[in-house]
C-alpha positions in Angstrom: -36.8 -24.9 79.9 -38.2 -21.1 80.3 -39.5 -20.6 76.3 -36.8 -22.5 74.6 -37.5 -24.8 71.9 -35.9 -27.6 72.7 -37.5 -30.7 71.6 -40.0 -29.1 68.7 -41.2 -31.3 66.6 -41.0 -29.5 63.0 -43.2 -30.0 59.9 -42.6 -28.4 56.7 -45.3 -27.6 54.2 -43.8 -27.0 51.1 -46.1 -24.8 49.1 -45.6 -20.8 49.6 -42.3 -21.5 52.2 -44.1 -21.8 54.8 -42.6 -23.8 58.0 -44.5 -25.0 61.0 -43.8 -26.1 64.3 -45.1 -27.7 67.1 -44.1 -28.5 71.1 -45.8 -29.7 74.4 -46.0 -26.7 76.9 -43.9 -28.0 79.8 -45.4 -26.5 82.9 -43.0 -24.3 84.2 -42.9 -22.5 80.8 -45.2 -20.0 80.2 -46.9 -20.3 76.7 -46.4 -17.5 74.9 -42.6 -17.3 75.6 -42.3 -20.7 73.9 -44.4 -19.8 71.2 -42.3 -16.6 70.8 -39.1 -18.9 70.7 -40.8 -21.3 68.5 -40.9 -18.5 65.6 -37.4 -17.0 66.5 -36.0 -20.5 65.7 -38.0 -20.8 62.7 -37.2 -16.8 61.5 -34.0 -16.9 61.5 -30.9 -18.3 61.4 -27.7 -18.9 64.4 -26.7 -16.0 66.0 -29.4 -14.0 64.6 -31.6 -11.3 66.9 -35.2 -11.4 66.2 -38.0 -10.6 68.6 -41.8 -11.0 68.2 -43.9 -9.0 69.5 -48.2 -8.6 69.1 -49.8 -5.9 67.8 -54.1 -6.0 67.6 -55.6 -4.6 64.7 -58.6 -3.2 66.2 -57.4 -1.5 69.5 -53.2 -0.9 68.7 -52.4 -2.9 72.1 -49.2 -5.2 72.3 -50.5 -8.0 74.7 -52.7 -9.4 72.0 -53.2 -9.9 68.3 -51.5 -10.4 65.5 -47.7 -11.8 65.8 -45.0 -9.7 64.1 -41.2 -10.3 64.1 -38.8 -8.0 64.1 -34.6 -8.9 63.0 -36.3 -10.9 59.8 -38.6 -10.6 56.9 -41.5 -12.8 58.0 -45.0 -13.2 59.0 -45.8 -15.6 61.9 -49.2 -17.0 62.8 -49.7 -19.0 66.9 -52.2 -21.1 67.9 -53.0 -23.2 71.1 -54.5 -26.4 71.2 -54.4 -27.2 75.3 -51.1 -28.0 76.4 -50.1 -27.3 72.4 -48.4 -24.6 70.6 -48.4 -24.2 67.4 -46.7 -22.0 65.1 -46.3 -20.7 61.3 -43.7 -19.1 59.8 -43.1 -17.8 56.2 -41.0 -15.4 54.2 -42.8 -12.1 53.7 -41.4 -11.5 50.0 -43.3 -15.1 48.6 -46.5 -15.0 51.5 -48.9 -11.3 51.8 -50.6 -13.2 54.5 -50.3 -16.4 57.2 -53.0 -18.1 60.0 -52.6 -20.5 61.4 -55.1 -22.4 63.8 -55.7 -26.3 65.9 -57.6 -27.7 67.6 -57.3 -30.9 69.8 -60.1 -33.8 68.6 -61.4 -34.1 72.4 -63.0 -30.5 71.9 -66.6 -31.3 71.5 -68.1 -29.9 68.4 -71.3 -29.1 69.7 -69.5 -26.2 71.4 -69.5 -24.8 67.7 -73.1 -24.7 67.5 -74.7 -22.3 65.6 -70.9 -20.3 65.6 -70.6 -20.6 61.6 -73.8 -21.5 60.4 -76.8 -21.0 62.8 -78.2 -23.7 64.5 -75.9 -26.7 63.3 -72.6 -27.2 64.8 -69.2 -27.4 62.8 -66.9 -29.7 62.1 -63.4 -29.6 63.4 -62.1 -29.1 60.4 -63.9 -26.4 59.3 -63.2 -24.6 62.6 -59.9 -24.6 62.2 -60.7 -23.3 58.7 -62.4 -20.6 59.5 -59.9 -19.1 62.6 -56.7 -19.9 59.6 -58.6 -17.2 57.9 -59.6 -14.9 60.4 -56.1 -15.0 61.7 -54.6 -14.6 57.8 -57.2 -11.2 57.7 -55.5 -10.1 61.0 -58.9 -9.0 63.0 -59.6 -12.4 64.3 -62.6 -13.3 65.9 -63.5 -9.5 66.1 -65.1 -10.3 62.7 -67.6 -12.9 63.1 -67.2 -16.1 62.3 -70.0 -16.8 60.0 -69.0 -14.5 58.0 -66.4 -16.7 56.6 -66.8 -18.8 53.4 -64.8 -22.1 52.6 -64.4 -22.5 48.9 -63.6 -25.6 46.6 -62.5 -25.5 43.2 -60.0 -27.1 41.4 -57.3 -24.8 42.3 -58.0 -26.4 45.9 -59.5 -24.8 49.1 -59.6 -21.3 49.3 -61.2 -18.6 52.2 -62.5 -15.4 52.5 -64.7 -13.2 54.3 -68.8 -12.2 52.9 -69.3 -8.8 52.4 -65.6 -7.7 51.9 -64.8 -5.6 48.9 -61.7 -3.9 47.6 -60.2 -1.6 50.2 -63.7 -1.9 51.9 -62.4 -2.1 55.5 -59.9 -0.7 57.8 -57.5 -3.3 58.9 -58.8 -6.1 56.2 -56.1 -7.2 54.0 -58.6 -8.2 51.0 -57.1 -11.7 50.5 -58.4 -15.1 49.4 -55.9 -17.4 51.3 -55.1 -21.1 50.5 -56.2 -23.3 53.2 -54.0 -26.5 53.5 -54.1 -29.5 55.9 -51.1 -29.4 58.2 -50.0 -33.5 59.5 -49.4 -32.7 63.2 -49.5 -34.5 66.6 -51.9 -37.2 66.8 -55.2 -35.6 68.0 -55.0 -32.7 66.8 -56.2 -30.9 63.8 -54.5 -28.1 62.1 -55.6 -26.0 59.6 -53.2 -23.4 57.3 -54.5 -20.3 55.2 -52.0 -18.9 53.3 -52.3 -15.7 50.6 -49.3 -15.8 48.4 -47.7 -12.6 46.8 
């Protein structure tokens, strides 16, 4: 099955165009070339050519970071959840910014101790919250974590990061994404940032 899609199981969230996807990792398939197909199918269309490739923000290497895609006008987001990949895909004209994170339910929370907010562990949820974001910003988990702030209002759930101003820093994208609840697998909890044009 060497990275193919095969038997993705696809859900659509509606709001910005953006599509997700998720598969099992068979064994003999190494992860990251089914995540890699797993965007190519969602990027483009039959008998297009489109390659994704990685690109980190703080040190300019390609075996890590964010996912770009070249051959069509998108932005990608991956994450890993065990034996899970999942993926987001949305046109770059309607969406500035895409992250994507999940989390399987076994994890045990108390791993997340003190990681957001010190000395009292996270939930799930807001794990997955925070990464969406970090991933959305493009610098990851080279910003810390706690430095993320989840926001209600009645225009819904939004993120962003303390301390970030206009054109502040290098490599931030000074956005206040969406975060939306994605329905995936059973056992799993995915969470969606999005910053629309």
């Amino acid at each position: 099955m060497s990275g193919q899609p095969g038997h993705a199981r696809a859900s659509v969230v509606r709001r910005s165009g953006v599509r997700v996807a998720w598969q099992a990792i068979p064994r003999e398939c190494a992860r990251r070339d089914l995540a890699d197909a797993l965007v190519a199918s969602l990027a483009g269309s039959h008998g297009d050519s489109i390659t994704v490739g990685r690109r980190c923000e703080r040190c300019g290497a390609s075996n890590h970071g964010r996912p770009f895609v070249v051959g069509a006008a998108v932005h990608a987001s991956i994450s890993y959840a065990g034996d899970l990949v999942v993926v987001a895909v949305a046109d770059s004209r309607r969406v500035l910014a895409l992250g994507i994170d999940a989390e399987r339910v076994s994890r045990v929370c108390h791993d997340l101790r003190g990681v957001i907010t010190p000395g009292r562990a996270a939930s799930l949820r807001r794990w997955t919250r925070v990464e969406a974001v970090l991933k959305a910003d493009g610098r990851g988990l080279s910003i810390e974590p706690d430095r993320v702030r989840i926001e209600r209002s009645i225009r819904g759930v939004h993120g962003s990061i303390a301390g970030e101003g206009t054109g502040s820093t290098a490599g931030a994208l000074d956005i206040r994404p969406r975060l939306l609840r994605v329905r995936g697998p059973r056992g799993v909890v995915i969470s969606l940032a999005v910053a629309s044009v």
